[in-house]
C-alpha positions as CSV (number, residue, x, y, z in Angstrom):
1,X,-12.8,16.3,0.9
2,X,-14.9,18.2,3.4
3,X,-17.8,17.1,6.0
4,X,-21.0,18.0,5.3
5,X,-21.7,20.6,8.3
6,X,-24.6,19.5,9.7
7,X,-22.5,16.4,10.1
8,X,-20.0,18.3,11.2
9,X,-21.6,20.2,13.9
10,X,-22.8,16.8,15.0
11,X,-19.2,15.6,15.5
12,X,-18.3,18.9,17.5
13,X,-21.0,17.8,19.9
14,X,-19.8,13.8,20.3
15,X,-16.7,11.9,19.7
16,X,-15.0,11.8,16.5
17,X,-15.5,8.0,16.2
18,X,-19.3,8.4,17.4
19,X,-19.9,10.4,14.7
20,X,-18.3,8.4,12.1
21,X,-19.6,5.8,12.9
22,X,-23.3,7.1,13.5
23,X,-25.4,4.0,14.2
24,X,-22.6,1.3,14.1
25,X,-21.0,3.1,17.4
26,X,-24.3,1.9,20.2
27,X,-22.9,-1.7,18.9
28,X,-19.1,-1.6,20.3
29,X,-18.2,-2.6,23.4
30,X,-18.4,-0.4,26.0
31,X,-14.4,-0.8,26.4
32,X,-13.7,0.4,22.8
33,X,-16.1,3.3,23.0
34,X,-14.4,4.7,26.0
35,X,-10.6,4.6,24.5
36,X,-12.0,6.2,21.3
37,X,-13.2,8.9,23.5
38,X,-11.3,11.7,24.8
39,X,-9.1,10.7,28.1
40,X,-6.3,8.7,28.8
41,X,-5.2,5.2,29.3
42,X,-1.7,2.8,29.9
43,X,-0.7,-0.6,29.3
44,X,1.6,-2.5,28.5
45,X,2.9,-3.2,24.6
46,X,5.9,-5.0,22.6
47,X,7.3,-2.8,19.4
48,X,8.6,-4.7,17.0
49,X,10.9,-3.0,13.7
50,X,12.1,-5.0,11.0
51,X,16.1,-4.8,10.8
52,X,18.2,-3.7,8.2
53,X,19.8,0.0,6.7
54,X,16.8,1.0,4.7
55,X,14.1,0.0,7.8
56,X,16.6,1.6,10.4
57,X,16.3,4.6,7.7
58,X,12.7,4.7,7.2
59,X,11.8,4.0,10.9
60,X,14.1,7.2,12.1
61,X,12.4,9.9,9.9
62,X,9.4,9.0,10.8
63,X,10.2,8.4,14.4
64,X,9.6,5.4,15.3
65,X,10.0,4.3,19.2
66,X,12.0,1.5,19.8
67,X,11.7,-2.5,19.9
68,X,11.2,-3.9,23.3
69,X,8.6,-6.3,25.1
70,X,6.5,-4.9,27.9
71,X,7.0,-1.3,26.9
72,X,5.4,1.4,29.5
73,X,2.7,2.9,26.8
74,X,0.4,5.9,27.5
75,X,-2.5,7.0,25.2
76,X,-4.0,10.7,25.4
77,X,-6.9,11.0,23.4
78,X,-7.8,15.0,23.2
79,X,-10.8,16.3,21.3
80,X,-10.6,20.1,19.9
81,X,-14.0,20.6,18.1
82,X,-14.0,18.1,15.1
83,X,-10.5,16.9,15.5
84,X,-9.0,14.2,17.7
85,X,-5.2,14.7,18.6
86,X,-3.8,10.8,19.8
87,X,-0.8,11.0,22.0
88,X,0.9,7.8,22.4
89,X,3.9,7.6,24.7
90,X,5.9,4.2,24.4
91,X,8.5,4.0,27.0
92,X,8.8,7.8,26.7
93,X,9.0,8.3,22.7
94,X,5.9,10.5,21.9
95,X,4.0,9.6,18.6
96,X,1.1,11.7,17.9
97,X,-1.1,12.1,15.1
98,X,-4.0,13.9,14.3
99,X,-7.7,12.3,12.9
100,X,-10.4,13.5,11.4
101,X,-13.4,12.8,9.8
102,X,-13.7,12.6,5.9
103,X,-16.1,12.4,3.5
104,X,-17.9,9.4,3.2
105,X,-17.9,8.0,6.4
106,X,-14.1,7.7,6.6
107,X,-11.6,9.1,8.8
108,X,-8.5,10.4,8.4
109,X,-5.2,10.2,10.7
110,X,-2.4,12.7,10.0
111,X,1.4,11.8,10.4
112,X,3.6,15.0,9.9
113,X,3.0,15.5,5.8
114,X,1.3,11.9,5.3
115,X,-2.6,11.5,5.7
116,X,-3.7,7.5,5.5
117,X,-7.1,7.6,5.3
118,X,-9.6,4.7,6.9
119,X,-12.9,2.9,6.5
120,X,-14.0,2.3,10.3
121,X,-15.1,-1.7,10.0
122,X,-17.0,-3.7,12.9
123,X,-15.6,-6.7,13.5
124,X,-15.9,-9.2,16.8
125,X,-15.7,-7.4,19.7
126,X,-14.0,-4.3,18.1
127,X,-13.5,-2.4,15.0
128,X,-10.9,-2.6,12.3
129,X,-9.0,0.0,10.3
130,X,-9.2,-0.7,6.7
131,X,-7.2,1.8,4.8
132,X,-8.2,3.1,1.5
133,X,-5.7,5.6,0.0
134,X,-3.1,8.1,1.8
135,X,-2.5,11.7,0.8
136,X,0.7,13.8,1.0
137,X,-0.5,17.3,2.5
138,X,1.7,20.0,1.9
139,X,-0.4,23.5,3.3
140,X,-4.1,23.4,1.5
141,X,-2.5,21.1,-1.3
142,X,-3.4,17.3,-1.0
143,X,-1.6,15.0,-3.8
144,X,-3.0,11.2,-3.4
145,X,-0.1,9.1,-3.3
146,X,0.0,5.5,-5.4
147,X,0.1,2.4,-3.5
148,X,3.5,1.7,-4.2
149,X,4.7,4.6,-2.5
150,X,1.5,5.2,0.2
151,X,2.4,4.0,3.6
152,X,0.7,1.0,4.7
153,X,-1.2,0.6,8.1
154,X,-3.5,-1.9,9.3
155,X,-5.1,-2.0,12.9
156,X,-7.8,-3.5,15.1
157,X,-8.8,-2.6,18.7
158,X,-10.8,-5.1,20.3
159,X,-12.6,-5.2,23.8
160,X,-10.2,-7.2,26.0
161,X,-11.6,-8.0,29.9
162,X,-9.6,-4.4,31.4
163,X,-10.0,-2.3,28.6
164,X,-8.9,-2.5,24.8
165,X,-6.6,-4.8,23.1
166,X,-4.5,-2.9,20.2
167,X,-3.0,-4.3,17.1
168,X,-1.1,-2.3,14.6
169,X,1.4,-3.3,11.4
170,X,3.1,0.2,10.2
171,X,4.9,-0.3,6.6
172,X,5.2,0.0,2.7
173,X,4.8,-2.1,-0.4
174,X,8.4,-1.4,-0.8
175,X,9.8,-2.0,2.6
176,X,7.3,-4.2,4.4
177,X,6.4,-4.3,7.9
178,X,8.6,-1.4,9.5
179,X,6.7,-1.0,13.0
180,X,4.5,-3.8,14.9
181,X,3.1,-3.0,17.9
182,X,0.4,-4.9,20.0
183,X,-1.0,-5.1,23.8
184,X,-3.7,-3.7,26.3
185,X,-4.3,-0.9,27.4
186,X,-6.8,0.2,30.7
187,X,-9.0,3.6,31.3
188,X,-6.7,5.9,33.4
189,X,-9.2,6.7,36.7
190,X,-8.9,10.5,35.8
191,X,-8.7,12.9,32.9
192,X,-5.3,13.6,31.7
């Protein structure tokens, strides 16, 4: 599904989230428009995975950092035109993906072949990620996958008193909860 382009051209000149959000965006705290925005930012974060063969499995191909409490965590946010790469470093392990906006007001956030797409939801002091299908992408080809075998992602980022307060389940209908991570995260003073 493609952007319209005037909306597109629009989004080459703003943030990603700015632009998908149109109006709703003037309403977030000032703290969660800035770490939606290209720059950088660190914190502090505890990783959870659930134990067991087929989790320890699942959680390695897709690369997965870790457990641990208090985990050293860096977010790059880099903007390229209409595209947003997030780099997250968690006590070293890089996991990056790739968003975008879709049709419909949505937004998309690529993992390697796997695209979960997202309705972008106000909620107190924040927004929430409600997701509403995922895609396998394999070159221009885009199958839809079924819920049962979709991966399964919900996530908030709410305005905390030094910057943004993250919350994020990573899983499957038929694993559960694989990845859990949560904590705050500050404006670095420069650009990264």
């Amino acid at each position: 599904m493609a952007v319209p382009a005037p909306a597109l051209r629009q989004m080459q000149n703003s943030s990603l989230y700015a632009g998908v959000l149109g109006s709703r965006w003037a309403g977030l705290p000032p703290s969660v428009r800035r770490l939606h925005e290209p720059g950088g930012a660190r914190g502090l974060f505890t990783i959870r995975r659930r134990a067991g063969p087929l989790s320890a499995l699942l959680g390695w191909l897709s690369r997965f950092p870790a457990a641990g409490e208090q985990v050293p965590t860096r977010l790059v946010v880099r903007q390229d035109g209409a595209v947003q790469r997030w780099e997250r470093s968690f006590g070293g392990h890089l996991l990056t993906t790739v968003q975008r906006a879709r049709e419909g007001g949505l937004i998309g956030e690529r993992f390697g072949p796997v695209e979960c797409v997202f309705q972008l939801r106000p909620v107190e002091g924040g927004i929430a990620y409600e997701q509403v299908g995922a895609w396998l992408c394999v070159g221009p080809w885009r199958l839809s996958l079924p819920r049962v075998l979709a991966p399964r992602v919900e996530a908030t980022a709410t305005a905390a008193s030094a910057g943004m307060r993250v919350q994020v389940k990573i899983g499957s209908a038929l694993a559960g909860w694989l990845l859990t991570y949560e904590g705050l995260v500050s404006p670095e003073e420069e650009s990264p």
